[in-house]
C-alpha positions as MATLAB code, in Angstrom:
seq = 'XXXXXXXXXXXXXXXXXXXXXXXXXXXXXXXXXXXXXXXXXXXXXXXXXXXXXXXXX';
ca = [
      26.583   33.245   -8.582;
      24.807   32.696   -5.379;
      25.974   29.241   -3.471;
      23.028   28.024   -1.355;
      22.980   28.196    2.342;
      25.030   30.817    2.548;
      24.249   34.183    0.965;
      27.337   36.143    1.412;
      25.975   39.363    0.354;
      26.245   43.107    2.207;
      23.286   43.403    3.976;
      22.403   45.743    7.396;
      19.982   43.022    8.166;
      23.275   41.412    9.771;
      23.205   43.956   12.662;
      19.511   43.344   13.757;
      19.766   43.350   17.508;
      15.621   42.404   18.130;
      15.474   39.632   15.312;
      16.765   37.144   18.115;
      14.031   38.148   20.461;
      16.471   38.885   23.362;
      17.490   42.481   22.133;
      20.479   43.944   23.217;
      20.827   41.707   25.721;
      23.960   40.113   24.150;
      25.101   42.765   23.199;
      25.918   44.540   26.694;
      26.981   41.028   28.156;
      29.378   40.644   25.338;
      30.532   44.525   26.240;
      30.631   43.530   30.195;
      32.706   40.108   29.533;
      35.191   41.821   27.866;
      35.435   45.051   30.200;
      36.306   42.028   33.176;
      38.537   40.222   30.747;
      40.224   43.398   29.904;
      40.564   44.276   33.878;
      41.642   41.082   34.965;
      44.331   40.473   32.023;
      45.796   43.815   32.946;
      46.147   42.868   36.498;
      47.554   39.904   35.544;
      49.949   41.641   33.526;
      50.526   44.446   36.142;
      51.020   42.052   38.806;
      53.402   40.041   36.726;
      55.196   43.066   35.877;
      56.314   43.666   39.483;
      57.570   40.391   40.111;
      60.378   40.615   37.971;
      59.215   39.574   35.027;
      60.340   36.194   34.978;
      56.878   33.877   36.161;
      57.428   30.283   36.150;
      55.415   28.452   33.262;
];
């Protein structure tokens, strides 16, 4: 049974970087965003860490 909009089937056409017409382009800002988030959460981690461990909400 096939419910229209949505065809929910397995398809490789899902991971078709050039059908938006900006390429891989979001791709390697979605890998640099979460390389900084990654960085900075550890920080923020490390940092609190050191303090004690006990940060004020």
């Amino acid at each position: 049974m096939r419910f229209w909009p949505c065809n929910l089937s397995l398809t490789w056409a899902n991971y078709n970087f050039e059908s938006e017409g900006v390429g891989w382009q979001n791709f390697s800002n979605s890998l640099v965003v979460s390389l900084w988030v990654a960085t900075v959460g550890a920080a923020v981690i490390f940092t609190g860490s050191l303090s004690g461990g006990e940060a004020a909400l």
